[in-house]
C-alpha positions in Angstrom: 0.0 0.0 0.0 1.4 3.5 -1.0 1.2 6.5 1.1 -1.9 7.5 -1.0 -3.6 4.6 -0.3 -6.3 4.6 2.5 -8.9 1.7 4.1 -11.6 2.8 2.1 -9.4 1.5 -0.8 -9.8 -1.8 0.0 -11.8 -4.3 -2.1 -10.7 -7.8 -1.9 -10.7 -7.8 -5.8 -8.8 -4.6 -6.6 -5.5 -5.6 -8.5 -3.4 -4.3 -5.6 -5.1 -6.2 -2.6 -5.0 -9.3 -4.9 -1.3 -8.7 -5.0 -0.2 -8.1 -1.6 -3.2 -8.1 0.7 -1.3 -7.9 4.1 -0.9 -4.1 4.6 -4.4 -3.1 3.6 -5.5 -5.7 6.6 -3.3 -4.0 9.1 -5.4 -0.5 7.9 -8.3 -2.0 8.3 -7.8 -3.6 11.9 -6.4 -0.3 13.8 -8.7 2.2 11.6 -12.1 0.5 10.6 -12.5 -3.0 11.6 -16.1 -3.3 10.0 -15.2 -1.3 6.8 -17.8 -1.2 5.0 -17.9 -1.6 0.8 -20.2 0.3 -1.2 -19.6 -1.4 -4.0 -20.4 -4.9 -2.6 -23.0 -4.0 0.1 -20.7 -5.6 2.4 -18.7 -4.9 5.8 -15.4 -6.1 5.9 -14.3 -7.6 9.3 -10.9 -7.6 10.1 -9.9 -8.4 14.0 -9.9 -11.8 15.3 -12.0 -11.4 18.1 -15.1 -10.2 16.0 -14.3 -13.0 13.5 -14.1 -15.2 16.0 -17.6 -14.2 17.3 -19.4 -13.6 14.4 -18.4 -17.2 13.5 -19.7 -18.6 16.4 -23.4 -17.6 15.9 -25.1 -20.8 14.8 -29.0 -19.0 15.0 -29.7 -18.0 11.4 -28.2 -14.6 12.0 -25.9 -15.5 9.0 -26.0 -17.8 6.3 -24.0 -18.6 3.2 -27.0 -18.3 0.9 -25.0 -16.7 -2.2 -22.0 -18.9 -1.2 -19.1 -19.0 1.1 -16.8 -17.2 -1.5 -19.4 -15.5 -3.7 -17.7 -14.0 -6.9 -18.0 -10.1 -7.6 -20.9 -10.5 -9.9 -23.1 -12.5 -7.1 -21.9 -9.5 -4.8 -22.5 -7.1 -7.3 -26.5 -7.5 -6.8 -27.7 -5.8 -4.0 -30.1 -7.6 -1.6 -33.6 -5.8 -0.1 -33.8 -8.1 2.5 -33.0 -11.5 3.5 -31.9 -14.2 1.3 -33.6 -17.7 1.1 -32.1 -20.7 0.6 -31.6 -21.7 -3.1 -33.7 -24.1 -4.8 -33.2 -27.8 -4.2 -32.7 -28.8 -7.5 -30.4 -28.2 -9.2 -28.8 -28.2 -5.9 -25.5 -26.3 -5.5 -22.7 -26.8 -3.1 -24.8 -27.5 0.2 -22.6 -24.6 2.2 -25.3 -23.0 0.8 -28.2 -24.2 2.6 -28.8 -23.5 6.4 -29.7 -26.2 8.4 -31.3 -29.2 8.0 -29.6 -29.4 4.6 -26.2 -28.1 5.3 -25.9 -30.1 8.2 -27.4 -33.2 7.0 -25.3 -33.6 3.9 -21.5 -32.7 5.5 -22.6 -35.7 7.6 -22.5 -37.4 4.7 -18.7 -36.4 3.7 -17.6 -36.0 7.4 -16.9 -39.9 8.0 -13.8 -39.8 6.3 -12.7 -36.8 8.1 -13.1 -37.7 11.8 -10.2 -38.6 14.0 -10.6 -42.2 14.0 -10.7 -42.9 10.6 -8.1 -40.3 9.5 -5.8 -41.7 12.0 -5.9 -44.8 9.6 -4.3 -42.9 6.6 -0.9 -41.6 8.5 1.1 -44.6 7.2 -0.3 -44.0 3.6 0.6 -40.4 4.0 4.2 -41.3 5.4 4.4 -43.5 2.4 3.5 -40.8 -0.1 5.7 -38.2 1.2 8.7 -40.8 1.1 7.9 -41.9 -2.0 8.1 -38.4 -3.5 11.5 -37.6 -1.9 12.9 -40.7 -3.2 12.1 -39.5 -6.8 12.4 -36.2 -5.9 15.8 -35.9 -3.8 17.9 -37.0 -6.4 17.3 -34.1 -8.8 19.0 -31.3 -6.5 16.2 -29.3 -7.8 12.7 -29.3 -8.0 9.1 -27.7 -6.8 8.5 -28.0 -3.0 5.0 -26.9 -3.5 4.2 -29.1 -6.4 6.3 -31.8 -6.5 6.2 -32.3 -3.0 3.3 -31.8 -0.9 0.8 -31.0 -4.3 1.5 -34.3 -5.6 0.7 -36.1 -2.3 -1.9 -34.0 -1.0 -3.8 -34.9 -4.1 -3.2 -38.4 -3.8 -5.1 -39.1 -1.0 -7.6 -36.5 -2.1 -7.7 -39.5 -4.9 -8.0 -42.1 -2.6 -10.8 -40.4 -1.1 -12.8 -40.2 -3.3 -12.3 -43.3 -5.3 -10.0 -41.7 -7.8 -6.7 -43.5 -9.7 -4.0 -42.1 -7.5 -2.1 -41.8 -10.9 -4.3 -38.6 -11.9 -2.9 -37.0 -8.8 -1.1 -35.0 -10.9 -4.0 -34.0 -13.2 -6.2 -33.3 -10.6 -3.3 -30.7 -8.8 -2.9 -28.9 -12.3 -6.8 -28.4 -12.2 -7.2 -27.2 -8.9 -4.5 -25.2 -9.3 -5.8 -23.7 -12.5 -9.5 -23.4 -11.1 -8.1 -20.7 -8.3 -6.8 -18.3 -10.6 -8.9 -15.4 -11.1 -8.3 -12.2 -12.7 -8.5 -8.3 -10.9 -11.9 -7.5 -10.7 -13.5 -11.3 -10.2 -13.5 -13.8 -7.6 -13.6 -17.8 -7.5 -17.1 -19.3 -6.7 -16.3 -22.6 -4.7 -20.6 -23.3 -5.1 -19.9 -23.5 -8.9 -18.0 -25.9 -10.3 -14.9 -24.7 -12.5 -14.4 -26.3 -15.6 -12.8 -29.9 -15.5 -13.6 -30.4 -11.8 -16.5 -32.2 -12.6 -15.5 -34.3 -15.1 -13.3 -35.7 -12.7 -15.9 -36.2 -9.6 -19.4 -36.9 -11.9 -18.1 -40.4 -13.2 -16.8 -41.4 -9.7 -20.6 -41.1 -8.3 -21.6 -42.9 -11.5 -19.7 -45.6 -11.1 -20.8 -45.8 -7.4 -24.7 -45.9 -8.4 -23.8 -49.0 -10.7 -21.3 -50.6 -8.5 -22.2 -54.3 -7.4 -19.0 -55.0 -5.8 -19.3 -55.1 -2.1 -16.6 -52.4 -1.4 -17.2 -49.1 0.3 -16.6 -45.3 -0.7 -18.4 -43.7 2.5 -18.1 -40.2 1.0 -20.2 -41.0 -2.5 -22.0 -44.4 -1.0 -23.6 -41.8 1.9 -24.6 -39.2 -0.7 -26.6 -41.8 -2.9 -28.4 -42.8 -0.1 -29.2 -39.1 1.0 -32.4 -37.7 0.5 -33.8 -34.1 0.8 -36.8 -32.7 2.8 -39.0 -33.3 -0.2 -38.1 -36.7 -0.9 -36.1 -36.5 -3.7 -32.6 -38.1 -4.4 -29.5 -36.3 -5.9 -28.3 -36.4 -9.4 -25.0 -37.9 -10.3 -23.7 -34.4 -10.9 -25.5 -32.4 -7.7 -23.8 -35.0 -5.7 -20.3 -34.8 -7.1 -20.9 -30.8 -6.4 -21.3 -31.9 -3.0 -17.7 -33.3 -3.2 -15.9 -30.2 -4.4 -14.7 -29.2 -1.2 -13.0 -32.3 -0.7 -11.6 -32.0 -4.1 -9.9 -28.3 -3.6 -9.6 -27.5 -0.3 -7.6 -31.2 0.1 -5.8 -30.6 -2.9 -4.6 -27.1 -2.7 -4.6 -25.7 1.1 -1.6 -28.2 2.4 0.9 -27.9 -0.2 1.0 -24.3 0.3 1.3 -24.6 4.3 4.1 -27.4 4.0 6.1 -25.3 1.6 5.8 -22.2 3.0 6.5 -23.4 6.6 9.5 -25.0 5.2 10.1 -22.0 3.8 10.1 -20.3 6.8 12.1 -22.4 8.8 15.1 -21.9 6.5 15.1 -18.5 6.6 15.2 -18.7 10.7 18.4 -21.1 11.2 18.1 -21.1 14.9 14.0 -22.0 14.8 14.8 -24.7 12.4 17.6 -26.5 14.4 15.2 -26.1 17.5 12.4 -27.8 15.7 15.1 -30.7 14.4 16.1 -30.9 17.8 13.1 -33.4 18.7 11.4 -34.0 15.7 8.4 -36.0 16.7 7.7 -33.4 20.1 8.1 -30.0 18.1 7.0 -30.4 14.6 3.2 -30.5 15.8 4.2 -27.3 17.4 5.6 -25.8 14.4 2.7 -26.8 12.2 0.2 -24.7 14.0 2.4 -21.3 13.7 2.6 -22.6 10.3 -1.1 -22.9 9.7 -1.5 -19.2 11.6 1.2 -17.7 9.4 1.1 -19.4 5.9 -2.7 -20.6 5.3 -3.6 -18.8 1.6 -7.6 -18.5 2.7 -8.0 -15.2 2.8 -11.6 -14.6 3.5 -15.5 -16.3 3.5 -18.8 -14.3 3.3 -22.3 -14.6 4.9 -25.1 -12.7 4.3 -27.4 -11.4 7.3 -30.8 -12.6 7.4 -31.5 -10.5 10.9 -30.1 -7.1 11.7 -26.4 -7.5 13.7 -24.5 -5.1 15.2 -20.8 -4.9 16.0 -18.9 -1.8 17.0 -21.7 0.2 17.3 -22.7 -0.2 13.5 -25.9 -2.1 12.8 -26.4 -4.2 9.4 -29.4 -5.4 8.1 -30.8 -8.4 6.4 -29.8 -9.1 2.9 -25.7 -7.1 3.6 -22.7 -9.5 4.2 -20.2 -10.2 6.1 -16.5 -10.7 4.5 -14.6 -12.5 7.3 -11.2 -11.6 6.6 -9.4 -14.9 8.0 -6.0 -14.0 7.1 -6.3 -10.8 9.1 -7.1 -12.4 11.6 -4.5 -14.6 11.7 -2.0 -11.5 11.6 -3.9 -9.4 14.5 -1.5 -8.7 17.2 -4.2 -7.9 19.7 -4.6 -12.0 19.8 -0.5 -12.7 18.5 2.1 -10.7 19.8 4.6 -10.1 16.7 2.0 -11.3 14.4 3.9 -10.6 11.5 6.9 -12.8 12.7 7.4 -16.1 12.3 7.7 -18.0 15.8 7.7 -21.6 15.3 6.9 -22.2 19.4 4.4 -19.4 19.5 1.7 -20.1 21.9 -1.9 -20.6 20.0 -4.8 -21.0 22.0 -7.2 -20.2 19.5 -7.0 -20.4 15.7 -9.0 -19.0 13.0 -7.6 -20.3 9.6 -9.8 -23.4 9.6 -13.2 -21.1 10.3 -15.3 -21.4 13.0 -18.7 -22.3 14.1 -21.1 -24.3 11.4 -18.5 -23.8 8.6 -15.4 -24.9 10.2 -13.5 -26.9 8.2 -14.6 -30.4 7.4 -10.8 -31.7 6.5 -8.9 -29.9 10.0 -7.6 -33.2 11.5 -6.3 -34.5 7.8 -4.6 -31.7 7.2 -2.7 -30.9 10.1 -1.7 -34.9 10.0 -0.6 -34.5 6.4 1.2 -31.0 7.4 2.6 -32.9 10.4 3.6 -36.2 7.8 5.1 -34.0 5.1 7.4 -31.9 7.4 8.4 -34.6 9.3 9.8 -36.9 6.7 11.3 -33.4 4.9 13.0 -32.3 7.8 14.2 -36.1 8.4 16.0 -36.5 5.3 16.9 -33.3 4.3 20.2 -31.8 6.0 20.7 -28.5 3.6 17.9 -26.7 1.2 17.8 -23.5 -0.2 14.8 -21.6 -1.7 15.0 -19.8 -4.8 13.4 -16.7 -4.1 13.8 -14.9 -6.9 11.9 -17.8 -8.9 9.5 -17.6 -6.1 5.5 -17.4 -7.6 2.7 -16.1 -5.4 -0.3 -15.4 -8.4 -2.5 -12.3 -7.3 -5.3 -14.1 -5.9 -8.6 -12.7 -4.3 -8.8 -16.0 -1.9 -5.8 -18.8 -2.1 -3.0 -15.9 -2.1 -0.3 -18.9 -1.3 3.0 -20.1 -2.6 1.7 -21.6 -6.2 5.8 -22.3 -6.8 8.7 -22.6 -4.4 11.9 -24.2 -6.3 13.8 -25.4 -3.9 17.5 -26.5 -4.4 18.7 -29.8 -2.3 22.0 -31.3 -1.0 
């Protein structure tokens, strides 16, 4: 931000926030921390207590109606009042929907995701992230964010969801692409983006016509679903149901692994404290990495009763931008926020939501964070990054490390 530059510049798809978002949050949080946007009929909240509040209201106060990352033209319409849930069919992502619906169907995908069961997959993940570094080590020179923790990431997104794990690849290059969005747009997890569906659609397909005995929770729960009217979902509505799965376990961990690694380089002294007991301090170390390096920048709601904060009221139909990743950079709740402190006490933690919305894959990625930086930091002695070669895309949501080369030996 340039000396010009004010708060009330801030839109979360202007060129220059998409670039570098980080000093128009610290504006925001000591000059206007519900800032409101004219443009989008929305307040932007940027302090962690408020987000972390706001989040917590589970009464139909708020509701992710247009989406939980509604692009500028769904925020371009201005709302007279409150906004009902969307139609059933064809349904959409079911963030959409307030409860029963929302609730009913992440029971469906939450069996993969609870403890218990995700506990099963840590020797699968070790596996994975040794099998990359023996392919991977040799070269001297490769893509920490790709090669590395993209490639398996996305493999057990595969194995997830009944996928060949030998389209990781292909499925990281798409969710990769499907991010992107240009100044003055956003990226609409509800909708699908194109080639994400052509992946998840055939998977349910196969599912419905399987007559093998074997289980795929995730798909097998969805078939079986039905909605308060009755009615069953299409092959396609209940692959949309699957797309969180699809990008937020392909994309969010890569980015957090390399980036932490990142960081740990550049701090010799935190790095040889966190070698020092691998198996004690790297869980440690992951959460300051989750605070400081998750690419989510923000989620929306929009009000369906009035709610005031900071003595401003809104009213039913405005929204809420939860600005996450200023949160996670507010030094009323982390002293040195903008530091890197890989023992930093965290007792509370915003970058996997809150409330309703919190995120359905939490305990697989912080094992698969805790996997991939373990094995890293057990076989490699010496890495550099190339900085210069560095790529962080301007991005109005996942502003993370797309490309970290990294140099071995």
């Amino acid at each position: 931000m340039t000396a010009t530059q004010t708060v009330g510049d801030y839109d979360p798809f202007d060129p220059a926030v998409m670039a570098d978002p980080m000093p128009y949050y610290r504006r925001l949080r000591d000059h206007d921390p519900v800032h409101y946007l004219q443009k989008w009929d929305a307040y932007a909240l940027s302090r962690f207590a408020d987000i972390w509040h706001v989040l917590e209201i589970n009464d139909g106060t708020f509701v992710a109606s247009e989406g939980t990352l509604p692009a500028a033209t769904v925020l371009a319409r201005h709302n007279d009042g409150p906004v009902p849930d969307p139609p059933l069919h064809p349904m959409p992502f079911h963030a959409n929907f307030d409860a029963p619906v929302y609730d009913e169907v992440r029971r469906c995908t939450a069996a993969p995701f609870r403890p218990k069961a995700v506990g099963t997959l840590a020797e699968r993940i070790r596996a994975l992230a040794n099998e990359r570094l023996d392919e991977l080590l040799p070269l001297g020179r490769f893509d920490l964010t790709q090669d590395y923790g993209g490639i398996a990431a996305a493999s057990v997104v595969c194995q997830l969801l009944g996928l060949p794990t030998e389209l990781a690849a292909d499925v990281l290059a798409t969710v990769n692409a499907g991010s992107l969005a240009q100044p003055g747009q956003g990226v609409e997890v509800a909708q699908a983006r194109p080639g994400y569906l052509d992946y998840l659609t055939p998977v349910v397909a196969h599912r419905r016509a399987a007559t093998d005995t074997g289980a795929l929770p995730i798909v097998d729960n969805l078939l079986a679903y039905r909605l308060p009217d009755g009615s069953a979902l299409s092959d396609t509505e209940a692959a949309v149901q699957l797309l969180g799965v699809f990008i937020g376990g392909t994309e969010t961990v890569p980015k957090i692994v390399a980036h932490g690694l990142w960081e740990l380089s550049r701090h010799p002294a935190q790095l040889a404290a966190v070698c020092a007991d691998l198996e004690a301090n790297v869980p440690v170390a992951r959460e300051e990495m989750i605070r400081f390096c998750a690419p989510a920048q923000w989620f929306a709601r929009t009000l369906r009763r009035p709610f005031t904060l900071h003595d401003t009221t809104m009213r039913p139909g405005q929204r809420i931008i939860s600005l996450l990743a200023s949160a996670s950079r507010d030094e009323r709740e982390y002293p040195e926020a903008d530091s890197f402190i890989w023992d930093r006490p965290i007792p509370r933690l915003l970058a996997f939501g809150r409330g309703q919305h919190f995120c359905l894959g939490a305990h697989l990625a912080r094992l698969e964070i805790t996997i991939l930086v373990t094995e890293w930091l057990r076989r490699v002695d010496h890495f550099a990054i190339d900085e210069a070669a560095a790529s962080r895309p301007p991005s109005s949501f996942q502003w993370g490390w797309n490309s970290l080369p990294v140099e071995v030996c």
